[in-house]
N, C-alpha and C positions, 0 to 999 in steps of 0.2 A: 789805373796806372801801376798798382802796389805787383799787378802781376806779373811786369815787364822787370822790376828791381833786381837787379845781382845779373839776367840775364846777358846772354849776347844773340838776337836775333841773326840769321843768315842774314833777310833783306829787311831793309827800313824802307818803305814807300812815303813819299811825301805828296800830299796832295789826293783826297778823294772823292774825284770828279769822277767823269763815265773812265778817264784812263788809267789812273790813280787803281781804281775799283778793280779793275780788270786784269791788272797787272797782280795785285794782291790775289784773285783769283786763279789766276794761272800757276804764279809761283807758290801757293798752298796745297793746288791740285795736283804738282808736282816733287810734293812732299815737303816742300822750303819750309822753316820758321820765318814767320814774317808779322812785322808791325805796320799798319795802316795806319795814317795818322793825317786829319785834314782842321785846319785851323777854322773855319765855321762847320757846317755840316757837310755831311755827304750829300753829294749834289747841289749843294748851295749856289755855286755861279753858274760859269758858262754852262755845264751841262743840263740846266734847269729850264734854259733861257732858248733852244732853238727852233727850226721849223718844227721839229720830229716827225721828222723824215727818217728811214733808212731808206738811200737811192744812190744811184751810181753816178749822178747827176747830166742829165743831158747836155749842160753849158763845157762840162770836160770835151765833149765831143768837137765844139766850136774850137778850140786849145789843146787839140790831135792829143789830148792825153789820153789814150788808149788804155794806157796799163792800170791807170787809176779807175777809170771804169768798168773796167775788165774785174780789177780784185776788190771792188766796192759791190759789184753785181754777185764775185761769190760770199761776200759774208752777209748780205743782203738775205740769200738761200739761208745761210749757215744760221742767222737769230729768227727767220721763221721759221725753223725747226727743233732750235732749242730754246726755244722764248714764244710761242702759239702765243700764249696768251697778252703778252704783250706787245708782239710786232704781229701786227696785221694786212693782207694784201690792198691795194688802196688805187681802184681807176682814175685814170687823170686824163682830164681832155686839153689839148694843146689846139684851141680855137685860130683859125686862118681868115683873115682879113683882107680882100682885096688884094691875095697874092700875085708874085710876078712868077711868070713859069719857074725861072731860076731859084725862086725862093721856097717855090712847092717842091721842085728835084731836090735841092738840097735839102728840103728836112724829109723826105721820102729816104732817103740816103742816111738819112741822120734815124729815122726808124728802125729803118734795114740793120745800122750798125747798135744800135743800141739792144735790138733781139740778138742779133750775131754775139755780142762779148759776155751775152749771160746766158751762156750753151747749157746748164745744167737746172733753169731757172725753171718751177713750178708754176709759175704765175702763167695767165694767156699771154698770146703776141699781142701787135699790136694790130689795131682795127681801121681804116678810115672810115669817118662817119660823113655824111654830106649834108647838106643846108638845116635841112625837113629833120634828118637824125639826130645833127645836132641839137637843135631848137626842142626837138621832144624830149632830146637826155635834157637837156640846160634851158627850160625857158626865160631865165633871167639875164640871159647872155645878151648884150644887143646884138637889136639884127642888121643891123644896117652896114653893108659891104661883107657881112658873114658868108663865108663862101662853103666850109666845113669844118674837120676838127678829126685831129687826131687823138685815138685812145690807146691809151698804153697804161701799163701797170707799174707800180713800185711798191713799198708799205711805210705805214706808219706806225709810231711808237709815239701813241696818244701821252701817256706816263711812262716818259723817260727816268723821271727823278726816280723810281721803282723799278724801272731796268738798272739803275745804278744799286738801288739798295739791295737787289738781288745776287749783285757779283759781290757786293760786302758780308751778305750772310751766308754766300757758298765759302767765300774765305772765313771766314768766320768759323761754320760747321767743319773746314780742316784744319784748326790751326789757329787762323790768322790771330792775333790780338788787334782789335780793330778801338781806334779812338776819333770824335768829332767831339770839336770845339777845344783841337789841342793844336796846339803852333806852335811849329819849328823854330826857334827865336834865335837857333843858333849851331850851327856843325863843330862836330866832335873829334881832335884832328890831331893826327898822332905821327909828327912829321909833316911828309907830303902828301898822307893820307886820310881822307875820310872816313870816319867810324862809328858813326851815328850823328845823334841831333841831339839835342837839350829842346824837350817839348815842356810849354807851360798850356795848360788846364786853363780857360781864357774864363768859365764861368766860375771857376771856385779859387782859381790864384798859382794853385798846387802847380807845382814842376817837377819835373824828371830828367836822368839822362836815358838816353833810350839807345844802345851799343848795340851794331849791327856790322859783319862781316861785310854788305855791301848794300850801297843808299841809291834810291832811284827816284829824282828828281822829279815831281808829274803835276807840277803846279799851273799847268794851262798858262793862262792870258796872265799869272804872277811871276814867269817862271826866272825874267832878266830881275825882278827885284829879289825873289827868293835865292838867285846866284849870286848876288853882288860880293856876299864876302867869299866867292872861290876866284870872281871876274872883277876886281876892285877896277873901274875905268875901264874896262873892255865894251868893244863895242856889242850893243845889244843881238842878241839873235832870232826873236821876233820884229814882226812887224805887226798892230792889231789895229784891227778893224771891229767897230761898233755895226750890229744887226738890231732891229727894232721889230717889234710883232705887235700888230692890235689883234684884241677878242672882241668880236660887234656881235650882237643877236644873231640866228641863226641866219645864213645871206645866201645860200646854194645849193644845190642837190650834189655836185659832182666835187671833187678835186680840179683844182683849176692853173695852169703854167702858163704864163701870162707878161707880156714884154710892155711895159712903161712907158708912155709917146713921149718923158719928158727926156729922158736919157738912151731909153731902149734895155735895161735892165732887164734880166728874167726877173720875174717876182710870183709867188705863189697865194694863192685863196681857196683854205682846204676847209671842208667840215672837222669840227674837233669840240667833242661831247656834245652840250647843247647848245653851240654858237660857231661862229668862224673864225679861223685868223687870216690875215693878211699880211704877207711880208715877202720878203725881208729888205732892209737897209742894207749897202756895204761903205760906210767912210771912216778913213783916218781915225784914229783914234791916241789921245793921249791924254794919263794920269790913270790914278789906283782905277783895275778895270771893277771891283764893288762899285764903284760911284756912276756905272756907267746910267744912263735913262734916255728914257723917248725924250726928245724936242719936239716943239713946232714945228719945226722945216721937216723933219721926219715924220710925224702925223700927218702935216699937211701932203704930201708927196704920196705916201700908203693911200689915202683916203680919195686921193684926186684920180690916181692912176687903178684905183678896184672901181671907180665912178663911171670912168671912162669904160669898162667891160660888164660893169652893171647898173645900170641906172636907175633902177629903184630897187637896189637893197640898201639897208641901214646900214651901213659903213659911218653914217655920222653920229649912230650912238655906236660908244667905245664902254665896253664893260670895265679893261685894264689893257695895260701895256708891259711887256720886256722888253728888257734890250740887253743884248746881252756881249762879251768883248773875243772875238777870234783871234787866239793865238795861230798866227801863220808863221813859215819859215822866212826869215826878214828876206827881201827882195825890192829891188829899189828901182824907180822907174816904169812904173805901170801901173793901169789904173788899178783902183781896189777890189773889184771883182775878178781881173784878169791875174792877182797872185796866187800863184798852184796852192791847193787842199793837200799835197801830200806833206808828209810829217819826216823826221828825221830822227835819227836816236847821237846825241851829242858826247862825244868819249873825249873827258877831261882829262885823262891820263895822255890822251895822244895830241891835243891841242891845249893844255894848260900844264900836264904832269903834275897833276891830281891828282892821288889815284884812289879806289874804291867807290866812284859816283859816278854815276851816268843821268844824263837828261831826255827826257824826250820834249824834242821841240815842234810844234802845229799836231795835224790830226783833227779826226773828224769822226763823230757818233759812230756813223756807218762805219769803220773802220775802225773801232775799240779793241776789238777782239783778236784780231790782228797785229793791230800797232804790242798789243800784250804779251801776246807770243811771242814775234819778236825780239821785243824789252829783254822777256822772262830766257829766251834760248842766251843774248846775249850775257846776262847775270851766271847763268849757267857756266859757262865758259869761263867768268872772269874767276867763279865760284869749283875750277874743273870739277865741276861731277855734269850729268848727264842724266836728262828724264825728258819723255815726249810730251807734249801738249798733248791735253785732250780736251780742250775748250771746247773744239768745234762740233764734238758730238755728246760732249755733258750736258744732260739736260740742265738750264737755272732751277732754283727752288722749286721754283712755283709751277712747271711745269712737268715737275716729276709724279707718277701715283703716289697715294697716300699711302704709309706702311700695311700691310695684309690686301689691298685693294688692286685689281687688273687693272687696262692701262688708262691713259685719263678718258673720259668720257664726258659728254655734255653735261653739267652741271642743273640739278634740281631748282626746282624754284627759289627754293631759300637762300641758295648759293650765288643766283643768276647776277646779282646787281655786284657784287663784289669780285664776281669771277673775272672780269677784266682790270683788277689792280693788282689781286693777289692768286688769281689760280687758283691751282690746290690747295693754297697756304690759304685760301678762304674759310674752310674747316676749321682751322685752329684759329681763327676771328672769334668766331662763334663758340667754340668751345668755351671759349675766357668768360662766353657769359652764364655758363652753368648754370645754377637756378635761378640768375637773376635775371627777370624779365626787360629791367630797365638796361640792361647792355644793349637789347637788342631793340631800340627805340631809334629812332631816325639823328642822328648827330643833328642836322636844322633842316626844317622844312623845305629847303631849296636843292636837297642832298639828298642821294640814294644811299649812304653807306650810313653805318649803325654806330653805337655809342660805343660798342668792345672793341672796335679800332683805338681809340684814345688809350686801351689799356694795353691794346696789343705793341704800337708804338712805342711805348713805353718802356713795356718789360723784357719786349721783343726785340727792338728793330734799334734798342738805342736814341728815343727819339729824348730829348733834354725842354726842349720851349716850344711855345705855341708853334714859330713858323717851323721846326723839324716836323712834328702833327701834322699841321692844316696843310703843310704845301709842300712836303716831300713823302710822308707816310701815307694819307689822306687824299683824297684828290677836293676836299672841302675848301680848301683852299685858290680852286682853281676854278672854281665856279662865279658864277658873277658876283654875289655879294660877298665872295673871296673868305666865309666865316664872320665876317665882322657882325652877322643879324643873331650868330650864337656866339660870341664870340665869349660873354662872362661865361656861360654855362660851362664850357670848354675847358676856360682857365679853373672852374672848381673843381673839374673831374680830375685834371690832372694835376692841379694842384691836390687835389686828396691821394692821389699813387705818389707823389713827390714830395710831400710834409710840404707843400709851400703855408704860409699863414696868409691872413687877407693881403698884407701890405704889399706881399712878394706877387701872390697874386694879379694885382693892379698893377706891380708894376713890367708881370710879364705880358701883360694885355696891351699896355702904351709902348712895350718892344716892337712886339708884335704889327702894332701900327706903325710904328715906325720904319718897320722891314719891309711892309707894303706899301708906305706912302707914294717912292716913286714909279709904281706900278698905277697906283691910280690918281696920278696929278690929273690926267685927259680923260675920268671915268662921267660920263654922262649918267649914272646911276647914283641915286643918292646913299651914303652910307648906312 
């Protein structure tokens, strides 16, 4: 914090989620001074918590939203070419039941349009597969009234939490001054106008004023509480909706799109590392979205409705659950799936006469990048100077060559298990273990990644406590026994990079459990 003092940043970002992050990146890449500042960690909530998915979604198509799918399909293109290694191409088969002619034209239709609005798209078209094809690509599928299935492509972004911490370390390598586990407690106000925030340091106590030319609000599913002292009694401008995910053992060969008999929900069942998820939830939601978790009526619903399309996969062992809270654009009068994905950028000056703050309200993964741009042209303007986006063809970190090396190439064996969380940046994992052989020892037996992540996090990436590590820098965390089977070892190594003593130690291990309790209230594995 001591290096933001006496300053005045251009932009203050508040909030460092996937949009938070992105906006920080864009306005760094365009020369801005800027402060990133997120009161838990980077990627802590909602963006930690979704399908991860990058897709234009086919239910827009039901909700003639054309233009959403349209510019969800180009940046879709746009992170598999600057993110390889962490958005990946990903077949889905959309299984047909007992169709009625009208129900086959329409989603034939619904094909046609969905290859038609991503004209510039790398990925294959789509395929129809019939009974026999189906059943060979998916033998777990039931068969009974299976008539075919359609395949089509979209990708996934297995480690999202690491698409986020890559837009924090390209702001970072221009500029940015980047802070987690610092909260905004309070806007800096000179007049009518906003001028920063008063951040307090939520681990050590310590506060600052942090003065910035202009503030950009990007608190997600926090954003009506984080405004309240600009909108004292204004009505809210979200609407949010609770999403839930189970991980169950490994359940399918394919990707799978998949409608609910209790409601008719689209709901998805994708492979993802060594296990499945199944989701998503959409209801109402109200109170702090931190507190959000799976229910019963939510498990029981995932569980019945992946039963119904697989009947003997283990969907009733649950490794862990998210659930996580969508900030939508408030809309009132329909049901929760049918309120729009598109996001909006909120000007306090022209609807409060505020001035120097902007919000962005809703938004979605697939559209980060975007929504950034955006943000970062509008700040531009407020800010008159003038510089282009080049998000869409900067490569992120991890997918740049290494300094002196041609361009990236398949990665060597000792690289291969890391090179899907970190890339290129896998090299300098490994470097940190220099002669010591114990860096490069397996973090725990259930884990492919090695013990110089714990250092790399650390000295690297900004990581503060166990769950920054195990479940934002690490993917150990994400695995079934979620770290708890190494769980003291962990807290020694980084308690030795961080002077903790034993007591502190212990008590960043029962945090830690605490952070993932309601992740596994429904866990059928023993701890």
């Amino acid at each position: 914090m001591r290096s933001l003092a006496g300053r005045t940043a251009d932009l203050l970002v508040i909030g460092g989620g996937i949009i938070g992050a992105g906006i920080a990146r864009d306005a760094a890449l365009r020369g801005l001074s800027v402060a990133l500042v997120e009161q838990n960690d980077f990627a802590s909530g909602t963006s930690s918590r979704p399908t991860r998915l990058i897709h234009g979604g086919l239910r827009y198509l039901e909700l003639f939203d054309f233009g959403l799918v349209r510019s969800d399909m180009r940046e879709r293109e746009i992170l598999l070419g600057i993110a390889p290694h962490l958005v990946f191409p990903l077949p889905f088969l959309l299984p047909l039941y007992r169709p009625s002619l009208w129900y086959q034209f329409k989603l034939r239709i619904g094909m046609q349009l969905y290859d038609a609005l991503s004209l510039d798209k790398s990925l294959p078209k789509r395929k129809y597969l019939d009974r026999d094809a189906t059943l060979a690509a998916e033998p777990n599928l039931a068969p009974e009234g299976l008539a075919g299935a359609w395949r089509f492509y979209d990708a996934q972004v297995p480690f999202v939490e690491r698409l986020v911490i890559e837009n924090v370390i390209d702001a970072a390598e221009h500029g940015a001054v980047v802070l987690n586990h610092a909260e905004a407690v309070a806007y800096l106000r000179d007049g009518d106008a906003v001028t920063g925030a008063v951040v307090r340091d939520r681990l050590s106590g310590q506060g600052i004023e942090i003065r910035a030319r202009f503030t950009v609000n990007a608190t997600g599913p926090w954003l009506d509480r984080t405004l309240e002292p600009l909108r004292d009694g204004a009505k809210p401008l979200l609407r949010l909706t609770k999403g839930i995910h189970l991980v169950t053992p490994h359940a399918t060969q394919q990707a799978h799109v998949l409608f609910a008999q209790q409601d008719g929900r689209l709901f998805f069942v994708l492979p993802w590392l060594d296990g499945t998820i199944v989701g998503t939830t959409d209801t109402d939601y109200v109170g702090d979205p931190g507190d959000a978790a799976a229910t019963e009526d939510d498990v029981r619903y995932l569980r019945e409705a992946a039963h119904r399309a697989f009947p003997n996969a283990p969907f009733d062992e649950i490794h862990f659950t998210w659930a996580g809270v969508r900030a939508l654009v408030r809309e009132e009068g329909v049901r929760e799936s049918e309120v729009s994905r598109k996001h909006a950028l909120y000007d306090h000056e022209k609807r409060d006469g505020t001035r120097g703050v902007l919000s962005v309200v809703g938004g979605k993964i697939t559209a980060y990048r975007d929504i950034a741009e955006e943000t970062t042209d509008a700040v531009l303007r407020r800010l008159g100077r003038s510089a282009a986006s080049t998000t869409a063809t900067t490569l992120l970190p991890g997918a740049r060559p290494r300094p002196g090396e041609g361009p990236v190439a398949a990665p060597d064996e000792a690289l291969a298990e890391l090179w899907p969380v970190y890339g290129t940046r896998a090299a300098d994992v490994l470097a940190l273990a220099g002669s010591d052989p114990a860096l490069r020892a397996p973090l725990c037996p259930h884990h492919r990644g090695v013990t110089a992540e714990i250092a790399h996090a650390v000295t690297v990436e900004w990581a503060q406590t166990l769950g920054d590590v195990l479940l934002r820098r690490t993917t150990l965390g994400l695995t079934a026994c979620q770290g708890l089977d190494c769980i003291d070892d962990v807290a020694a190594r980084m308690g030795g990079l961080l002077g903790w003593d034993a007591g502190r130690q212990k008590a960043e291990v029962e945090r830690y459990r605490a952070e993932i309790e309601p992740m596994r209230r429904f866990s059928t594995r023993e701890p």
